[in-house]
VEXDREN-2710 file (C-alpha; in Angstrom, 1 decimal):
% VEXDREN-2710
k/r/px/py/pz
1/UNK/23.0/2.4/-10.0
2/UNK/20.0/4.2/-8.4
3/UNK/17.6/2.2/-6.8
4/UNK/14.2/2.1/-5.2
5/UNK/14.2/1.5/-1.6
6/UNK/10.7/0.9/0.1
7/UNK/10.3/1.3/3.7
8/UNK/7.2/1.0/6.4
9/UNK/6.7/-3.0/6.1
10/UNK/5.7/-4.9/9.0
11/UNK/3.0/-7.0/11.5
12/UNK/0.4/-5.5/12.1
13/UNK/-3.2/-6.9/13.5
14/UNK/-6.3/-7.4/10.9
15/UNK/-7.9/-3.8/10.3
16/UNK/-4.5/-2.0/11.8
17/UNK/-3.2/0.5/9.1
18/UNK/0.6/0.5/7.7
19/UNK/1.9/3.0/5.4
20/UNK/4.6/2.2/2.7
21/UNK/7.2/4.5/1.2
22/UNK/9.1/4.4/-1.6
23/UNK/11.9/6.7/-2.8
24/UNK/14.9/6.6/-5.0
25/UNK/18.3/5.8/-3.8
26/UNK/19.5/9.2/-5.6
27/UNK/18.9/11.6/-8.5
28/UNK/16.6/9.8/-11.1
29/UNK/14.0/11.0/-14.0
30/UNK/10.8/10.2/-13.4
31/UNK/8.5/10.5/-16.1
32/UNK/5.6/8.2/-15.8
33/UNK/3.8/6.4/-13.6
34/UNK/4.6/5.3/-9.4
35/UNK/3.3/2.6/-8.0
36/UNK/3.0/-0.4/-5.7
37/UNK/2.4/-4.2/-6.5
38/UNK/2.2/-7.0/-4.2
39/UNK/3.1/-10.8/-4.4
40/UNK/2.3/-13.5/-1.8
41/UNK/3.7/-16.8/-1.6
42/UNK/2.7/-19.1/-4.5
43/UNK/0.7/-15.9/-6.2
44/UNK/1.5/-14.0/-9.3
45/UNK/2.4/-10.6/-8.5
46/UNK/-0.2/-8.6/-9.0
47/UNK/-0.8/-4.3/-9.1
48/UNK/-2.1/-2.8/-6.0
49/UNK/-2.4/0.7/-7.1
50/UNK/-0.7/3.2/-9.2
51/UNK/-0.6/7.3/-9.6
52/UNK/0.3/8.8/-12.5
53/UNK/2.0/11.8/-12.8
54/UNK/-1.3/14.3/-13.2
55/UNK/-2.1/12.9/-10.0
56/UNK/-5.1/10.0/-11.5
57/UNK/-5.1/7.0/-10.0
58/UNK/-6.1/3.3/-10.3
59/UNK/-6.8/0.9/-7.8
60/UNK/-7.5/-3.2/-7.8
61/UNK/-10.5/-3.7/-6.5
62/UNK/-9.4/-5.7/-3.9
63/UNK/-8.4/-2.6/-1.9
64/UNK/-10.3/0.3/-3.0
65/UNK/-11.3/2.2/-0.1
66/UNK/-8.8/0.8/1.8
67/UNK/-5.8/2.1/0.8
68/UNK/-4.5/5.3/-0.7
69/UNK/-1.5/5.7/-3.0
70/UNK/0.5/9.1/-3.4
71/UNK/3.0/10.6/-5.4
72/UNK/5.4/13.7/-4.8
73/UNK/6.6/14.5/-7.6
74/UNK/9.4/16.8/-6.9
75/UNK/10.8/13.9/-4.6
76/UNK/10.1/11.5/-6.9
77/UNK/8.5/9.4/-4.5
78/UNK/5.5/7.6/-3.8
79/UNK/3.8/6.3/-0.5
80/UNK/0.9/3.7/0.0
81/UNK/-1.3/4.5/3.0
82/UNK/-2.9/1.1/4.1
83/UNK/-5.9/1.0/6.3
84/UNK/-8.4/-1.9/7.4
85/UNK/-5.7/-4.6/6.4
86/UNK/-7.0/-8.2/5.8
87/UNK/-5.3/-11.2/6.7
88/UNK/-5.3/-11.8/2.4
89/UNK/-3.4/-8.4/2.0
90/UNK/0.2/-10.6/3.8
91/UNK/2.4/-10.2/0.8
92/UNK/5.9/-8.5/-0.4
93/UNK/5.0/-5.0/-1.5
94/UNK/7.3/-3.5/-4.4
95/UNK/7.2/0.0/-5.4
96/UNK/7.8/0.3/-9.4
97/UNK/8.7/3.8/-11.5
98/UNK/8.9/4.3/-15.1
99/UNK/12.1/6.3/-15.2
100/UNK/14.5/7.8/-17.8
101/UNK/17.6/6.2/-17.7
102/UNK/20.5/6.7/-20.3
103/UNK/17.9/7.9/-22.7
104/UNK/16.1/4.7/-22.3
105/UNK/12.3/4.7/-20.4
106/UNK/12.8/1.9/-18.0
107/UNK/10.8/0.6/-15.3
108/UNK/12.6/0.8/-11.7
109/UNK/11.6/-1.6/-9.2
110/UNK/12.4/-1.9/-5.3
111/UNK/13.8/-4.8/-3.7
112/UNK/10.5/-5.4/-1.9
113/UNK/8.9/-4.9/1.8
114/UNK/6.7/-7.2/3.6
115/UNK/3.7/-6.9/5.0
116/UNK/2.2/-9.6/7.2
117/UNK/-1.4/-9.0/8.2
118/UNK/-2.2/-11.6/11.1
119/UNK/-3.8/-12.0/15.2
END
């Protein structure tokens, strides 16, 4: 089965920059919205940002200005530039796609990268 695979995670020092990428294991249909949500230990996971496929986005408030989220659709994948990180952005990041699958619309997730934001 295809799968999302995120990549870019790390340490990095408060107000360094990370980028995230996400992109499918092999061929899969893509026909709604990309996206990244984020879940720290003893949190609810929660949306960080999400494009959608005319290229809108929306952001938690949390990190607009901050970060950037990106979508190419002919790869069918989607990155999450990350700038002026805060110790409160530590958490798994998980990319998410609505996909066609089997003539079903299902959301894809990845297996999760971490980010850990600390001096």
């Amino acid at each position: 089965q295809v799968q999302l695979v995120e990549s870019g995670g790390g340490l990095v020092q408060p107000g360094g920059s990370l980028r995230l990428s996400c992109a499918p294991s092999g061929d899969i249909v893509v026909i709604g919205a990309m996206g990244w949500y984020r879940q720290a230990p003893g949190k609810q996971r929660e949306l960080v940002a999400t494009v959608f496929t005319g290229g809108r986005t929306n952001y938690a408030d949390s990190v607009k200005g901050r970060f950037t989220v990106s979508r190419d659709n002919a790869k069918n994948t989607v990155t999450l530039q990350m700038s002026s990180l805060k110790p409160e952005d530590t958490a798994v990041y998980y990319c998410k796609a609505t996909v066609l699958s089997g003539g079903r619309v299902l959301d894809y997730w990845g297996q999760g990268t971490q980010v850990t934001v600390s001096s």
